[in-house]
N, C-alpha and C positions, 0 to 999 in steps of 0.2 A: 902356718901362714899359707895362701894362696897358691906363692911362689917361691917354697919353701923346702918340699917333701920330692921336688924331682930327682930323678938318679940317671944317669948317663945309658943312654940305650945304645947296642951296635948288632951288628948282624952277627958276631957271634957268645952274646949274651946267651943263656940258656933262655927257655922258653916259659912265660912266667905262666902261675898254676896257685890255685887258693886249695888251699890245704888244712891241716889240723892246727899248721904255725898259725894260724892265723887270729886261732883262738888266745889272743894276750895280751897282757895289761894295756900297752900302747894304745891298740885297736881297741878295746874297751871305753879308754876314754876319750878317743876319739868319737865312737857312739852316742858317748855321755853327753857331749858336745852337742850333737846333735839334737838329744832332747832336750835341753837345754835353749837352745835355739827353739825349739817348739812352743817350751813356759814363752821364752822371750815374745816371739810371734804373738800370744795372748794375754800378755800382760799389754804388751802395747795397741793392741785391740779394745782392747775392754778401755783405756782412755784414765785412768783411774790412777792406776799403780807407776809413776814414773820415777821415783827415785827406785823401788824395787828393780824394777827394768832395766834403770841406768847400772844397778848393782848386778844385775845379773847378766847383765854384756860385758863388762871388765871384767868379771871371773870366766865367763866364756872368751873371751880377747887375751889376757892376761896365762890363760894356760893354753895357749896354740901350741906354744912351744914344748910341753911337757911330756904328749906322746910322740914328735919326733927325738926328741931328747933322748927317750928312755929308748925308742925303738934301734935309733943309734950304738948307743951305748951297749945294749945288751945283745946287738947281733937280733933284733927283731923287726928287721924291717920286713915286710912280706907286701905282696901283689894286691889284697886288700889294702893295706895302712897308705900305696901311693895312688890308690883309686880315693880313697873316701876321706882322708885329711884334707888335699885339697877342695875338693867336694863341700866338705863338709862347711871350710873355710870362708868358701861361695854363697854356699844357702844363708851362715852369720849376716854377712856384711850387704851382702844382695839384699837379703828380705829386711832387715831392719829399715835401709834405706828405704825400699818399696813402701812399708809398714809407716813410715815417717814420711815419708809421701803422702799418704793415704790421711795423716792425721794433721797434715799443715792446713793452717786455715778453720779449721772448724772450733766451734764454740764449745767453753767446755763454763761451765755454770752462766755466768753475765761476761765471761770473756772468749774474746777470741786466740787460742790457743797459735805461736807459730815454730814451727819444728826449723824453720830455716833451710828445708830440701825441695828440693823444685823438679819438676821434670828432666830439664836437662839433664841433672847432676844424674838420676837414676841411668837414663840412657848411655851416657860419658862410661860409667862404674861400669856396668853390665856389660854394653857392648864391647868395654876392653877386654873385659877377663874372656868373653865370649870368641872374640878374634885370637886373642893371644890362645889361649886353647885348643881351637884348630891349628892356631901356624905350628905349637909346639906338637901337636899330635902328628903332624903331616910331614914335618923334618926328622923326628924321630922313627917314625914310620922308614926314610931313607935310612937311618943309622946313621943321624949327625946326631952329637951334643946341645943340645936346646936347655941345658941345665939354669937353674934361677939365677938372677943379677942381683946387686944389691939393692936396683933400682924398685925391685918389686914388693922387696922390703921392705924401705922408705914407704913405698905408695901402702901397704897396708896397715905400717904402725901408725902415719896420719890419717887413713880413714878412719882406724878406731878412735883416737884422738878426738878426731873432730864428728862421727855420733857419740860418742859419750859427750860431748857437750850440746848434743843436739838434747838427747834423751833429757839431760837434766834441765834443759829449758826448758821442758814441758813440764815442769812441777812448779804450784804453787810454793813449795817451803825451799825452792830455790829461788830469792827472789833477789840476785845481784844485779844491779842495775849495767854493769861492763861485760852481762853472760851473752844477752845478744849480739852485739856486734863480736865478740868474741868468737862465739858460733858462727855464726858468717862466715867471719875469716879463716877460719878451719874449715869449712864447709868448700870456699871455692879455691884453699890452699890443696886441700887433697885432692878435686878435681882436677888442677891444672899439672901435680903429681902426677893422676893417673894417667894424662894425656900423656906427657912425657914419659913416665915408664913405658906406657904401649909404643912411643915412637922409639926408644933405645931398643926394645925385642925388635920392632920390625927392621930394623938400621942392621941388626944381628942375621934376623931372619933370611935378608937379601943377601947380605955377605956370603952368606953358609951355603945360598943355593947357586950364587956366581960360582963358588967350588965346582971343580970337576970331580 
């Protein structure tokens, strides 16, 4: 997840270094994710394949947690794995919104197709992960604890949530009459999520730099 894979930095942490560790399972499927996100990107392009799509975001959403898990577990957590999981986690949820952006509104045979994502909602998503990124890089940078809350958790199990309900309203052979307004409410329950997660880090953020 997003705000998941951070580790406590201090000034006398050792110096972190990509190395041969880096070569392993965790990181691997972390990658995998990534291409994955790349099908997803084109499948929801091409306008066609939406249950596909919807299926291939829950299995990309659904295994975030597998390479922290195992990196945990096995003593593999390396300098790559806390660069590129969250990264990685960003590109998912960023670009699909983006992507459903892009495809709200437009006609797909004698219908108008609506994905239920709006501008705002992209700018709200992005610009938080994009501030909270800097504040965490720039406290850590001092050598304070900027580690994830539970809050960041929440805000990315209901984003997934609520695109996966977006994705499958773009399908004709989903055709539940309570999936829209459904969507919706997922749509600007995660929103209002993400706003609050970003105000609880920055509520954090002020605390930590009033320290002496």
């Amino acid at each position: 997840m997003p705000d998941s894979q951070q580790t406590h930095v201090s000034t006398s942490s050792p110096p972190a270094r990509l190395g041969r560790e880096s070569l392993n399972i965790p990181n691997l499927i972390t990658l995998s994710r990534l291409l994955l996100a790349i099908v997803l990107f084109a499948l929801i392009d091409h306008g066609q394949y939406w249950l596909s799509a919807t299926a291939l975001f829950v299995i990309a959403a659904a295994t975030d947690w597998i390479d922290g898990y195992l990196a945990r577990k096995y003593g593999q957590v390396t300098t790559l794995g806390r660069i590129m999981d969250p990264f990685v986690d960003k590109i998912i949820v960023g670009g699909t919104f983006l992507f459903l952006l892009e495809k709200n509104g437009q006609t797909s045979g004698e219908q108008i197709v609506q994905s239920g994502v709006n501008a705002w909602m992209v700018i709200i998503v992005i610009g938080r992960e994009m501030f909270v990124s800097s504040l965490r890089g720039f406290l850590e940078q001092q050598g304070r604890d900027f580690s994830a809350s539970w809050s960041g958790k929440a805000k990315m199990m209901l984003q997934c949530v609520a695109l996966t309900a977006s994705l499958l309203s773009m399908s004709d052979q989903a055709d539940f009459p309570w999936l829209p307004l459904t969507r919706d409410i997922l749509l600007w329950s995660a929103v209002a999520v993400t706003v609050w997660s970003g105000m609880v880090y920055v509520v954090r953020g002020v605390k930590l730099l009033r320290q002496p």
